[in-house]
C-alpha positions as CSV (number, residue, x, y, z in Angstrom):
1,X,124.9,199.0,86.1
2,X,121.7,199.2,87.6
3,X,120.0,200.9,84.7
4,X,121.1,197.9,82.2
5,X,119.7,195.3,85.0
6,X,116.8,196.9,85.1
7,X,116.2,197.4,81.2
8,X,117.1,194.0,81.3
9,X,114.2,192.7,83.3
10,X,112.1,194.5,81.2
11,X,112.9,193.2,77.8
12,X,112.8,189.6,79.8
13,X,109.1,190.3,80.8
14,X,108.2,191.9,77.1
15,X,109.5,188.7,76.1
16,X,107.5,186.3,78.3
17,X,104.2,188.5,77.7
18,X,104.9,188.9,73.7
19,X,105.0,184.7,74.4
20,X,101.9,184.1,76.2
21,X,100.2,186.6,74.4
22,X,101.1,184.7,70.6
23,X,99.9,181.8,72.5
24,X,96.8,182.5,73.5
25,X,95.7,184.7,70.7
26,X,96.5,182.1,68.1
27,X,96.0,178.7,70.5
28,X,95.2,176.8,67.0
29,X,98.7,177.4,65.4
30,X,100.6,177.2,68.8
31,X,99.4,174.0,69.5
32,X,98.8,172.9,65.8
33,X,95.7,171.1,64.5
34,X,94.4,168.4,66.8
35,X,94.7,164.7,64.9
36,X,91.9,163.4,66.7
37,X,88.8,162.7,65.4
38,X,85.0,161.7,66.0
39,X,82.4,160.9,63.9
40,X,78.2,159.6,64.5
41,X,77.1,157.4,61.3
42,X,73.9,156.0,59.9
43,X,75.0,152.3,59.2
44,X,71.6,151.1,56.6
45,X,71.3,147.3,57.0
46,X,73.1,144.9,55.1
47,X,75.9,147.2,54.3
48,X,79.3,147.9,56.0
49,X,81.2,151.3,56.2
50,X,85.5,151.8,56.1
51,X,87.2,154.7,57.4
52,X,90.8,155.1,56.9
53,X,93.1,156.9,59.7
54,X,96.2,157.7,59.1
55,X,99.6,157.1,61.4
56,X,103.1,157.6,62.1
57,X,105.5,155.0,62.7
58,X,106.0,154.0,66.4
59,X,102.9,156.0,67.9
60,X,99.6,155.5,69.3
61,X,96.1,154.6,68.0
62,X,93.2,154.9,70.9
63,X,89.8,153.7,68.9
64,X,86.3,153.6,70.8
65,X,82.9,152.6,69.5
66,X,79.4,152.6,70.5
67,X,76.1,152.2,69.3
68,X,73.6,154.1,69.8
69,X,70.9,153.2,68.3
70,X,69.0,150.9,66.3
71,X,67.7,146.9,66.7
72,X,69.7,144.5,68.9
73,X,72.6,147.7,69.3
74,X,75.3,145.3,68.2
75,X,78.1,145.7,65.0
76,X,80.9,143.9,63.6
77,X,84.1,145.9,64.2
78,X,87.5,145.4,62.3
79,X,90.9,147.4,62.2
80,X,93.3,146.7,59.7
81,X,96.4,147.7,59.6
82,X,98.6,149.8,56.6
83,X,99.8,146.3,55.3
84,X,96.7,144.1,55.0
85,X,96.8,142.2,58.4
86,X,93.7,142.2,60.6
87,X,94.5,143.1,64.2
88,X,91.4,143.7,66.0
89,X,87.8,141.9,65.2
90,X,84.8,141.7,67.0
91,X,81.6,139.9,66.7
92,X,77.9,141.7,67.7
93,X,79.1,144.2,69.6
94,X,77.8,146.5,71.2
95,X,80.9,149.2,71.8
96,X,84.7,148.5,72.6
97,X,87.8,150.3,73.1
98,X,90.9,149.4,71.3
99,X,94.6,150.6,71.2
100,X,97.3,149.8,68.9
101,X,100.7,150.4,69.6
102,X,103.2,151.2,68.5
103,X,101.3,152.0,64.9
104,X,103.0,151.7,61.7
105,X,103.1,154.5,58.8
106,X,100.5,154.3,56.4
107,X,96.7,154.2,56.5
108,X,94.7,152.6,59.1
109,X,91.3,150.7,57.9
110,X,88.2,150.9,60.6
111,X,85.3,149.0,59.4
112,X,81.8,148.4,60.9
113,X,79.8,145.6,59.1
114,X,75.7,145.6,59.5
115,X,75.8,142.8,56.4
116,X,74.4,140.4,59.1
117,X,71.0,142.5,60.1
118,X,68.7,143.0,57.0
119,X,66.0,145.0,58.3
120,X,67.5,147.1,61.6
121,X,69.8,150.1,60.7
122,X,72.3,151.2,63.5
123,X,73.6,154.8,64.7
124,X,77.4,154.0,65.3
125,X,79.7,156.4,67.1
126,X,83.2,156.3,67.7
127,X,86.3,158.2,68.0
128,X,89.7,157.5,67.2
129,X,92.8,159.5,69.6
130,X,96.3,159.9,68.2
131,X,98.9,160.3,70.2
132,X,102.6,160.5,69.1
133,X,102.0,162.7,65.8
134,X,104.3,165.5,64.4
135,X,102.6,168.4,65.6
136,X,100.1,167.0,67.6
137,X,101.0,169.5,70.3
138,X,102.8,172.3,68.7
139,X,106.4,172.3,68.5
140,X,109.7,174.0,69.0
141,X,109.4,176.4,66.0
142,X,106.4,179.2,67.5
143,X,109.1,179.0,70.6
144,X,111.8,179.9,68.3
145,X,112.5,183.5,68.1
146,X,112.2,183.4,72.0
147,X,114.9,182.4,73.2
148,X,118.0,183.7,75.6
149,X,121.5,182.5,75.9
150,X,121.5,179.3,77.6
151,X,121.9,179.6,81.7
152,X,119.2,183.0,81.9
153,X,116.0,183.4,83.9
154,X,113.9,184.2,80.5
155,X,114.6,180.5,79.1
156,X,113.3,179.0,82.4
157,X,110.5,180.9,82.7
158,X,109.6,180.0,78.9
159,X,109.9,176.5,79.3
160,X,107.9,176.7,82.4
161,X,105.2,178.7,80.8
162,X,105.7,176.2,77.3
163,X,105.3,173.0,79.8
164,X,102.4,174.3,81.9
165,X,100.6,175.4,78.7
166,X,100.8,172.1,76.7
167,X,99.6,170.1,79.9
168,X,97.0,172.3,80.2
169,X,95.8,171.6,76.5
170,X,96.2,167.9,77.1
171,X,94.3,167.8,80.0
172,X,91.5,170.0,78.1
173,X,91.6,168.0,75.3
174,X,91.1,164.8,77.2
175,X,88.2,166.1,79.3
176,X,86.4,167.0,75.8
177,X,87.3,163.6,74.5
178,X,85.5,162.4,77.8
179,X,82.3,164.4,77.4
180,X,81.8,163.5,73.8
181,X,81.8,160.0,75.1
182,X,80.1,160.9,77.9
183,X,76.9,162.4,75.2
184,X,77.0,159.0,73.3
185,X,76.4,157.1,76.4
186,X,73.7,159.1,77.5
187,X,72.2,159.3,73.5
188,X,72.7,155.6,73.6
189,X,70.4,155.1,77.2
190,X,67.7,158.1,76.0
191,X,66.6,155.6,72.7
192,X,66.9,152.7,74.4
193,X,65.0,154.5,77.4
194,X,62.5,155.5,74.2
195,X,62.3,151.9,72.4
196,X,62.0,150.3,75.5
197,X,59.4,152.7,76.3
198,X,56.9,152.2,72.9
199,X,57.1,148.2,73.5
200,X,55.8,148.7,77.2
201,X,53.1,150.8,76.0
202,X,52.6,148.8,73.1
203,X,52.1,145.7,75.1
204,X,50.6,147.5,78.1
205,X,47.7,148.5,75.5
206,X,47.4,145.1,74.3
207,X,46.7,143.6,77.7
208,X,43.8,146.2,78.1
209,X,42.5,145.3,75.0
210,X,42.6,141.7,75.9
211,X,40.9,141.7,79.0
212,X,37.9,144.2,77.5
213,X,37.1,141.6,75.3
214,X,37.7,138.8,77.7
215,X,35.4,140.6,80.3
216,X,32.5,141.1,77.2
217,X,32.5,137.8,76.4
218,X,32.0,136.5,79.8
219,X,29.2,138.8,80.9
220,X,27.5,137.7,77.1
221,X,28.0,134.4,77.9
222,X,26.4,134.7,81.7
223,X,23.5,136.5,80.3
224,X,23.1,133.9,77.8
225,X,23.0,131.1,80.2
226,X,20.1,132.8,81.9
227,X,18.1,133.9,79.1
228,X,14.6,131.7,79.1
229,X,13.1,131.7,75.6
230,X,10.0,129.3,76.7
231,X,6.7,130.5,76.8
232,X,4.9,130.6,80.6
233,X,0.9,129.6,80.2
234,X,-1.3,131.4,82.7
């Protein structure tokens, strides 16, 4: 009896080893491809750019903007939804961070209009999070194959692995999302840092040109009023 508990307990932790190990060795198909996305865009002026997201029924859009470079930093921003009705719009902005819930099935429209700038091209970054996807964090079927009677240790201790793993890929996932973001604010601040740098030089060498020639035109114009042309008889 002892000899069957202990095989037991063996095949339980070859089990929960053969589980981790599948999961760490292939983390991309245990946790399935990430639906997020993020993309950094030239946006010439005059013109607008579309992007189309696609979404499940009854989940979760997270959309975020900014721009980072270019004249004024400002864009018109639109989402429109899989059946032709416009649910978010903004005017000359800056950035912005939208959610839309609960989403609806179909394709998702994102626009960012420049049409009112006609010399200044922006650098637009944004990123768009969905949550509530089929297989956004893998499912059921890599744990299939795992699985005890109901009632033994070996199905707690895989649900407890399975549940401390997929929070620990959530959490990643979100401080990634928050460092990307984190390197377009600091992309956006390092040109405006630059442009506003070039103006102050650019006006800072004006001034010194301006008071050169203001200071040369006073000391001709002393020297003139004490120049003495006439003739001194002796």
């Amino acid at each position: 009896m002892d000899a069957l508990w202990r095989k037991s307990r063996s095949r339980g932790r070859l089990l929960v080893f053969a589980a981790v190990f599948v999961c760490y060795a292939g983390s991309v198909s245990c946790f399935g491809q990430s639906q997020d996305s993020e993309f950094t865009f030239l946006l010439p002026a005059g013109r607008s750019e579309c992007f189309f997201q696609n979404a499940v029924k009854n989940g979760t859009m997270e959309v975020e903007y900014q721009v980072i470079a270019g004249a004024g930093m400002d864009v018109d921003f639109t989402v429109v939804s899989p059946q032709g009705i416009r649910l978010i719009y903004e005017s000359r902005r800056s950035d912005g961070v939208h959610v839309v819930e609960p989403t609806e099935e179909g394709d998702y429209e994102i626009c960012f209009d420049n049409s009112f700038s006609r010399f200044s091209e922006k650098m637009v970054f944004f990123e768009i999070i969905i949550e509530g996807q089929g297989g956004d964090v893998g499912g059921d079927d890599e744990w299939a194959g795992l699985e005890e009677p109901e009632g033994s240790l070996l199905e707690y201790k895989l649900e407890d692995i399975r549940e401390s793993m997929e929070s620990l890929y959530k959490r990643l996932e979100r401080s990634r999302q928050m460092q990307t973001v984190l390197r377009a604010f600091e992309a956006r601040d390092r040109n405006l840092l630059e442009d506003n740098l070039w103006r102050v030089s650019f006006w800072s060498c004006a001034s010194v040109v301006v008071m050169l020639c203001v200071a040369l035109t006073q000391v001709y114009t002393v020297r003139k009023l004490f120049d003495d042309k006439r003739r001194v008889r002796t």
